[in-house]
C-alpha positions in Angstrom: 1.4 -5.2 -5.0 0.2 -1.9 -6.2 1.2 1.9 -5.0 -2.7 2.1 -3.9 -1.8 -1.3 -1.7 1.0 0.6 0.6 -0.5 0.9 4.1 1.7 3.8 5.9 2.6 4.0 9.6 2.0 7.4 11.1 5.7 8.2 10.3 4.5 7.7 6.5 6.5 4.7 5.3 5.3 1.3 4.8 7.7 -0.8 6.3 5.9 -4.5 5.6 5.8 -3.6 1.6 9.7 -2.5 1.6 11.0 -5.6 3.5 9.0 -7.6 0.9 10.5 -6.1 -1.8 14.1 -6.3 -0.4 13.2 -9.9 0.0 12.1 -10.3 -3.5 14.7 -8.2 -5.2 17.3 -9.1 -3.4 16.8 -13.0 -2.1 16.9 -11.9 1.8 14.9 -15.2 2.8 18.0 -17.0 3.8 20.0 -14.1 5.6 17.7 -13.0 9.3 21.3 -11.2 10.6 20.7 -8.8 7.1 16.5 -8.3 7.4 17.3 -7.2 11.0 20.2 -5.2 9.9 17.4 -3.3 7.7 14.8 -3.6 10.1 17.0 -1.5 12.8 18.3 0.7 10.1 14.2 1.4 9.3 13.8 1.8 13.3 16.3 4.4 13.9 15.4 6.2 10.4 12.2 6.7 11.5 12.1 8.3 14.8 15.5 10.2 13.8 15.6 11.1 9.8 12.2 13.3 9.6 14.0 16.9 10.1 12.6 17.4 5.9 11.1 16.5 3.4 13.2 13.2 1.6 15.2 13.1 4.5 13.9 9.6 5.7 14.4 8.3 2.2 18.1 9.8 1.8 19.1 8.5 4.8 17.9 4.8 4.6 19.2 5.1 0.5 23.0 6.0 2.2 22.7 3.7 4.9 22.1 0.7 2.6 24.4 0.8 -0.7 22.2 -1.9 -2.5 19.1 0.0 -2.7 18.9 3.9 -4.2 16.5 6.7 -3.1 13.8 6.1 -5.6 13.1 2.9 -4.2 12.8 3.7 -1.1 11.0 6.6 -1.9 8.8 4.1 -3.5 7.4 3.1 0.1 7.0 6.6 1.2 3.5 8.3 1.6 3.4 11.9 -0.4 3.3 13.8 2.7 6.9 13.0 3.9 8.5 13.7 0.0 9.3 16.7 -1.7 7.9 17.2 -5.0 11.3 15.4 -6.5 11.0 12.6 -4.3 7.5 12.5 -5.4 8.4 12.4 -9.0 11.0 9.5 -8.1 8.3 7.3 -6.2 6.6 7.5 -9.0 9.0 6.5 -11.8 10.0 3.5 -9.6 6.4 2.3 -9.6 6.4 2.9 -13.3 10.2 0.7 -13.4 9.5 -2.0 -11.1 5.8 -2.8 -12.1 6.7 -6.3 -13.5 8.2 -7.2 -10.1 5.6 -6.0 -8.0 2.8 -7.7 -9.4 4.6 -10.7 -8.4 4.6 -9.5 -4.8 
């Protein structure tokens, strides 16, 4: 998986790349009660945590204590990140490319 791969909902998150990387970086295959756990945590993010800019990825970041804001940030189109968050998405990318190829 590449940064050019991501395919965004309209709320400017891809939520299929994300849950692949959990799974990858995190060995989710064996725990459905935890993916759902994410999967309603993503749900709820999205149609509540858009007030700003980052908000989406601060909110999902302190929701779920494994993961920090530059990966999910990571996932996030441009449009819905400030220019930090912008600058973190990209350093992850630059951090986790060994891992994504995989993916």
């Amino acid at each position: 998986m590449k940064k050019d791969d991501l395919k965004f909902t309209d709320k400017g998150f891809d939520r299929g790349a994300f849950m692949q990387y959990m799974e990858k970086s995190f060995n989710l295959t064996d725990f459905g009660f935890t993916r759902e756990l994410i999967g309603n945590v993503l749900s709820y993010a999205e149609e509540h945590e858009h007030v700003s800019k980052d908000m989406f990825a601060y909110f999902v970041a302190d929701i779920i204590p494994e993961i920090d804001f530059r990966e999910v940030c990571g996932f996030c189109e441009d449009s819905i990140l400030t220019s930090n968050g912008i600058y973190e998405k990209n350093r992850f990318w630059e951090e986790k490319a060994a891992l994504l190829k995989e993916m």
